[in-house]
N, C-alpha and C positions, 0 to 999 in steps of 0.2 A: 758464462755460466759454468758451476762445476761440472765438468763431465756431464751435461743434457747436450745434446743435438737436437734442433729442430729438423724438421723435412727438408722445410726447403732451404735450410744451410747446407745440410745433406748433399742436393739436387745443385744446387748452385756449385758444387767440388767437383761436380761431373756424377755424382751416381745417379740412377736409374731409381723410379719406383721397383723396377724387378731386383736390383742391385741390392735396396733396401732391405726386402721381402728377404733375401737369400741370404743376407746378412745375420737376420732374425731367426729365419733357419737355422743357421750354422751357429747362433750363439756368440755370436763375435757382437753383436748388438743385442738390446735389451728395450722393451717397450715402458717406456714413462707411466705415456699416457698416449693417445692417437697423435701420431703427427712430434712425437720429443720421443729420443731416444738415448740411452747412455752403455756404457762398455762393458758394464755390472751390473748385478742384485747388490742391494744392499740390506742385508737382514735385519738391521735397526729399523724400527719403525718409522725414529724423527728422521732419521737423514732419509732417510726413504720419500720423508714427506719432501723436506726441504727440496729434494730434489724436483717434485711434484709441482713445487712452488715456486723456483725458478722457471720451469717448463712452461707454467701459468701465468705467471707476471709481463712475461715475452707479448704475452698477444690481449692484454685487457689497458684498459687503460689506463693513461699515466698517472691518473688523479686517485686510485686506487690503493686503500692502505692493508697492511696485513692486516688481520684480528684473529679472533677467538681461537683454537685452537693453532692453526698456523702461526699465528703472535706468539703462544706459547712452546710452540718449538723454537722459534727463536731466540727466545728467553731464558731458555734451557728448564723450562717449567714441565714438569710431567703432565701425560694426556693421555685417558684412555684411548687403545687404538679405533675403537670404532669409529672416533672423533676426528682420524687422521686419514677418511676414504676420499675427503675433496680440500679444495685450496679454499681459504676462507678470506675475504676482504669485504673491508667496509668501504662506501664513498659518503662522504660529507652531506646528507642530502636526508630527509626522511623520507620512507618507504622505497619503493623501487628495485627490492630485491629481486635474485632473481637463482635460481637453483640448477645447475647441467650437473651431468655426469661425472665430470672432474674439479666442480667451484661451483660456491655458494658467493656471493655478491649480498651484503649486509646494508639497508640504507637506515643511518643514523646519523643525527650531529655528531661533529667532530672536532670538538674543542683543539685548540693548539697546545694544553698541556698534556692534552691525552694523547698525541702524536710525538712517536720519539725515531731516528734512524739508526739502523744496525746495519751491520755491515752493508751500507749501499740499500738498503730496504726501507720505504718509510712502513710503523709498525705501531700498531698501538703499545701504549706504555705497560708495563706489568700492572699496575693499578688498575687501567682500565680493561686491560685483558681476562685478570682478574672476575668484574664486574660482566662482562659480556658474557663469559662463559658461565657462570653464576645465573645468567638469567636462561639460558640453552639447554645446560646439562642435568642430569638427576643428582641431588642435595649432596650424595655423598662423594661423587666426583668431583663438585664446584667449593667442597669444603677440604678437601682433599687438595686442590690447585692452590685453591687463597693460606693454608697452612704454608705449604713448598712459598709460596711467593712471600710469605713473612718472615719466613726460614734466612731466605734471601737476603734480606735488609727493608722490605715494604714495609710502609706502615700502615694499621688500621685506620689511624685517622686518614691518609692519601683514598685508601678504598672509601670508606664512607663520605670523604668528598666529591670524589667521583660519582660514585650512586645518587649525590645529592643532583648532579648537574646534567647527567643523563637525560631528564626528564621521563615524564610517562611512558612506557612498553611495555611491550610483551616480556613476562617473566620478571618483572622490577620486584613484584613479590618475596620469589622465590628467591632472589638476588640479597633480601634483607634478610631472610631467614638463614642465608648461607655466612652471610658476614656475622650474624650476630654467634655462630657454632667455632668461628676461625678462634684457631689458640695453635702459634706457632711452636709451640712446645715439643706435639709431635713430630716425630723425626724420619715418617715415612709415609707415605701412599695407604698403607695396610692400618697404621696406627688411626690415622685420620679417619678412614674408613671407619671402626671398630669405633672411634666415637660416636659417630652419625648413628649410627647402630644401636649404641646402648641409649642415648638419647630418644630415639623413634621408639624404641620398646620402653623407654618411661623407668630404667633404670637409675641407681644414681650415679652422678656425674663422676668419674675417678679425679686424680690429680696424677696429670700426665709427667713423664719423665721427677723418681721421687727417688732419693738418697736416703738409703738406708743403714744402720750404724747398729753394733752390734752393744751390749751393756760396757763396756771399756771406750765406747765413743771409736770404734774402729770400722775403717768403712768396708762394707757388706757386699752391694752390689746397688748399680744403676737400674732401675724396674722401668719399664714401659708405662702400666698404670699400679694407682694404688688406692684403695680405701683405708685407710687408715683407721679411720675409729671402727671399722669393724674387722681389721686384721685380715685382709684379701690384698691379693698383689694379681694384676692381670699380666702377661705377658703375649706379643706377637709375634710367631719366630718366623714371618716371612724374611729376616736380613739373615739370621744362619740357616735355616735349613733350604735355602737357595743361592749359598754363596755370598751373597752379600756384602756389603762392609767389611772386606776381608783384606788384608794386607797380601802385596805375591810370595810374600814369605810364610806367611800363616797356613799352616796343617787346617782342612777345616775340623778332623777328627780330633786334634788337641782342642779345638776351642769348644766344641761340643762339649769335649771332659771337663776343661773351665767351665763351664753355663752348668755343667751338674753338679758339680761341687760347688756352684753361688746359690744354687737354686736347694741344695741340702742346709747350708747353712741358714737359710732363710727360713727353711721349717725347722730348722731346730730352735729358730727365735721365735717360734710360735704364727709364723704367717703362712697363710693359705694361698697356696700357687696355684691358678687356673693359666693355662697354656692355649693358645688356637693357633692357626694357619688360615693361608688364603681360602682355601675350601670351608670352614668354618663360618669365612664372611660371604661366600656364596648361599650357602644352606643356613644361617644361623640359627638359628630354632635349640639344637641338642646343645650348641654355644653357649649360648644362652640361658635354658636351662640349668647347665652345669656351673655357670656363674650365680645364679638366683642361688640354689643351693649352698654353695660356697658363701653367698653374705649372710644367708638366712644363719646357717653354718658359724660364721663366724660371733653373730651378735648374742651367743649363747657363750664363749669360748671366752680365756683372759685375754687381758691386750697383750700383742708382741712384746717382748723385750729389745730393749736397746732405746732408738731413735730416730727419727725420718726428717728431712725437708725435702722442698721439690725445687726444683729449678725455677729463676723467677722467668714467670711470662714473656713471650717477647710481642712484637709489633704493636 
């Protein structure tokens, strides 16, 4: 295992339960979970988990596969952290779950294409990791994951056959509603969010990632979303104004001055720039509003100058 110790590997080298203890003390050890320890914090979340889930795998049983959020850390899929407090596995079998302190135990069929191995782990497939969480998590998290997973190379058709063969559960609903929102266009966690969003408050749909072109057919700038026939362009700056997508060479105060100078030429073609951040999609309400305004806004206004396409769909 990476850097997990069990106890009794521990106890077995000669140390002591007091041996332990004082170890934890002194910082020279670190608590997993009861009974697994390692030589670090690891302030990532996933590896925090992984680590979690090696410490766990050790003592359940063999027949036991990763899933739902655990599947997607191995995946390299994003997951909200609340998702990442216990070890998640499914076994072959319906019902029979079973919930502790540090692992959830999932009983569902287990088709052989929805079982894949990663490093030494057997683990459910992106597709069906996909689908599990989809049927667990709130709409905008599970639309949010199946985006990143189409991002990836999945395809919707793989998720929709998966959901096909699942059978009846708990959350299968909630699971079709989340497939039918996936458009791997968006390019973030926040973007994906910000759909679910405008969709539950009954907005219209944007056109996610849209190429903008100035009256010479010269290009303008990449948008997050866009309305087009009514001259609104939405943007979400959770990737610069947290660093993000940033190269180690990149000033981020230069590229801010880029982003204002794309975002000037943008209104001078006549397009309406609405801006939000992650607090935004926490409280969305003033968001919101400020966007309603903005189209209402726009459908009085002429159309932009120049020209747009958006990027074609993926999965």
């Amino acid at each position: 295992m990476d850097d997990v110790r069990l106890a009794r590997d521990l106890v077995s080298q000669g140390l002591t339960k007091f041996d332990i203890s004082s170890e934890l003390q002194r910082g020279n050890l670190r608590r997993v979970r009861r009974g697994a320890y390692t030589g670090s914090d690891d302030p990532d979340p996933g590896r925090a988990h992984r680590r979690l889930l090696e410490a766990t795998l050790a003592e359940t049983h063999p027949g036991a596969v990763v899933s739902h959020a655990s599947a997607a850390v191995l995946h390299g899929l994003p997951v909200p952290h609340a998702a990442l407090q216990r070890v998640h596995l499914t076994r072959d079998r319906r019902g029979g779950g079973q919930r502790r302190t540090w692992l959830q135990v999932h009983g569902h069929p287990l088709p052989q294409p929805d079982v894949w191995t990663i490093d030494g782990f057997r683990v459910t497939s992106p597709a069906r990791t996909v689908v599990d969480l989809a049927c667990t998590l709130p709409l905008v998290d599970a639309v949010a994951i199946g985006d990143a997973a189409l991002r990836q190379g999945a395809e919707l058709g793989e998720l929709l056959a998966v959901l096909g063969r699942v059978g009846p559960r708990r959350g299968i609903a909630s699971a079709r509603r989340a497939l039918d929102l996936l458009d791997g266009r968006s390019e973030s966690y926040g973007e994906s969010v910000s759909r679910v969003l405008l969709h539950q408050h009954g907005l219209p749909a944007p056109l996610p990632q849209t190429l903008v072109f100035d009256q010479h057919d010269v290009f303008v700038g990449r948008v997050d979303f866009a309305w087009p026939a009514l001259g609104v362009i939405g943007e979400f700056d959770g990737r610069i104004k947290y660093g993000r997508d940033l190269e180690p060479e990149q000033d981020p105060t230069e590229v801010l001055w880029h982003e204002k100078q794309r975002e000037d030429l943008l209104r001078e073609l006549g397009w309406l720039v609405v801006r939000w951040v992650w607090a935004d999609l926490r409280h969305p309400e003033a968001w919101l509003a400020r966007l309603v305004r903005a189209l209402e806004r726009g459908r009085s206004l002429p159309a932009p100058a120049g020209s747009w396409t958006t990027v074609a769909r993926s999965g």
